[in-house]
C-alpha positions, -999 to +999 in steps of 0.1 A: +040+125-078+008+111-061-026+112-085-057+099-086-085+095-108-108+122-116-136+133-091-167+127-117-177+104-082-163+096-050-139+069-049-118+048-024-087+033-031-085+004+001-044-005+001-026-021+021+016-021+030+037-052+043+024-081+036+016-110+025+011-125+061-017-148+078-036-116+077-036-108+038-054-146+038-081-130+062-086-098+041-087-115+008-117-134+026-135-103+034-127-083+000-143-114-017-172-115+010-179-075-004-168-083-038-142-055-039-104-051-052-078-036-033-042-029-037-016-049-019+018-034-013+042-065-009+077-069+014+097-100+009+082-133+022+085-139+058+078-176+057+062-210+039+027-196+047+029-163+026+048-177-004+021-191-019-002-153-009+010-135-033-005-154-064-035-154-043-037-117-047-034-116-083-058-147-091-086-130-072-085-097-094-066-079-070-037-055-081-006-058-063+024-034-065+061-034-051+068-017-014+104-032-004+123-066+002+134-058+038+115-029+042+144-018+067+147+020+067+187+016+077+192-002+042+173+010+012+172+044+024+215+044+030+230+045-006+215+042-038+232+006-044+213-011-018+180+006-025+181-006-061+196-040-049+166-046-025+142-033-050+155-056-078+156-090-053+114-081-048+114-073-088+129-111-090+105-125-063+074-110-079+085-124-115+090-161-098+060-155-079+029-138-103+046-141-131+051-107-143+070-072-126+040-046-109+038-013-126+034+007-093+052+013-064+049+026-028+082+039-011+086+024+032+073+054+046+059+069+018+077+097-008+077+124+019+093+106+046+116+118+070+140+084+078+149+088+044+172+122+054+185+109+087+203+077+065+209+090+029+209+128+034+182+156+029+183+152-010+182+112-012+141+109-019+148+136-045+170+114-061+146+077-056+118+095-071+137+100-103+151+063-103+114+051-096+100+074-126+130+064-149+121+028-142+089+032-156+070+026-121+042+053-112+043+057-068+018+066-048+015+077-014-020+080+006-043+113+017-059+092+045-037+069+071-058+044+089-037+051+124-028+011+126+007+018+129+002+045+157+011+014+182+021-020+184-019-031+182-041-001+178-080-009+187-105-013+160-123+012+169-095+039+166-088+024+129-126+029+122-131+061+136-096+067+123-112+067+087-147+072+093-134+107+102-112+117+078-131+105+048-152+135+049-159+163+021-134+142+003-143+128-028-109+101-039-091+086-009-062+065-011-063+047+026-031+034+041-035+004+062-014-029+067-018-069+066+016-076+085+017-103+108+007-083+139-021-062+125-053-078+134-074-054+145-072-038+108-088-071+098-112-062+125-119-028+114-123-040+076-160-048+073-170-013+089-144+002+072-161-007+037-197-004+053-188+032+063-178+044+026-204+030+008-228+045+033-207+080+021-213+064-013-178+060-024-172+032-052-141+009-048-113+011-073-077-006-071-044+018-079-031+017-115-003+031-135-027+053-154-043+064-120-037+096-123-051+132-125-054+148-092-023+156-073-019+156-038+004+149-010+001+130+021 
């Protein structure tokens, strides 16, 4: 299940998937610049520079949440056993890292992906929801995709408009972007990202295990 908080006012819900990277360093920088939180999905580290991003994250008031070790669709979304063996080495990572195990999760893909059937069969996210639940982790998915993973390097622009557009009439948004390595032009888009919802007047908010009360899916 997917849930966010009640719509008393509008609020945005900035996330990001697949880091920490070079990039994460350069969004942390503008988040601070706009004092706002986000929520930062982590992978495994992918060298010397981003082990020492992830404590970043939490020391600036930032929530961060588990994604996946490899984040290799062939893998974790094969057999249960290597699912839960991935997700337990970034369980491990996190505790050496921040010092403590997230409370929320995002699946690689998100809880309504397709990959998941062509490598573990048409009933295996069935099953990794209920492992995920009876682990005592809440996922969440998104209601509004950022496009940066529509190409290897998507303009700017398309990310803006990509948001700008489908932000309205709604009053909560979860938006899906991503601080990998190669994603630069969603550190470009950031600042008018933000500019453009609080010009809609939505307030910033980072995901929580007690996020929820509307339902939706992505």
């Amino acid at each position: 299940m997917n849930f966010i908080d009640s719509p008393i006012k509008k609020t945005a819900y900035l996330t990001f998937d697949d880091g920490p990277s070079e990039n994460t360093i350069k969004i942390l920088e503008i988040l601070d610049l706009y004092k706002i939180k986000a929520t930062f999905f982590v992978v495994g580290p992918l060298g010397e520079i981003q082990e020492s991003v992830y404590q970043t994250i939490v020391e600036k008031g930032h929530t961060i949440g588990l994604h996946s070790y490899t984040h290799d669709y062939s893998i974790i979304y094969s057999s249960i056993d290597l699912f839960l063996e991935d997700l337990n080495k970034l369980e491990k990572l996190l505790v050496e890292k921040v010092g403590f195990v997230p409370s929320i999760y995002r699946f690689p893909g998100g809880s309504s992906n397709q990959v998941s059937k062509r490598f573990g069969g048409p009933f295996f996210m069935n099953q990794l929801k209920e492992i995920i639940k009876k682990k005592g982790y809440t996922f969440f998915d998104w209601n509004i995709d950022s496009g940066d993973t529509k190409g290897y390097l998507i303009d700017f622009d398309h990310i803006i408009e990509n948001v700008k557009n489908n932000i309205l009439h709604k009053e909560n948004v979860i938006i899906l972007m991503h601080d990998s390595p190669v994603k630069t032009t969603t550190v470009q888009a950031l600042p008018e990202i933000i500019n453009n919802l609080k010009k809609q007047g939505f307030d910033f908010k980072t995901l929580s295990k007690d996020s929820f009360c509307i339902q939706f899916k992505i």
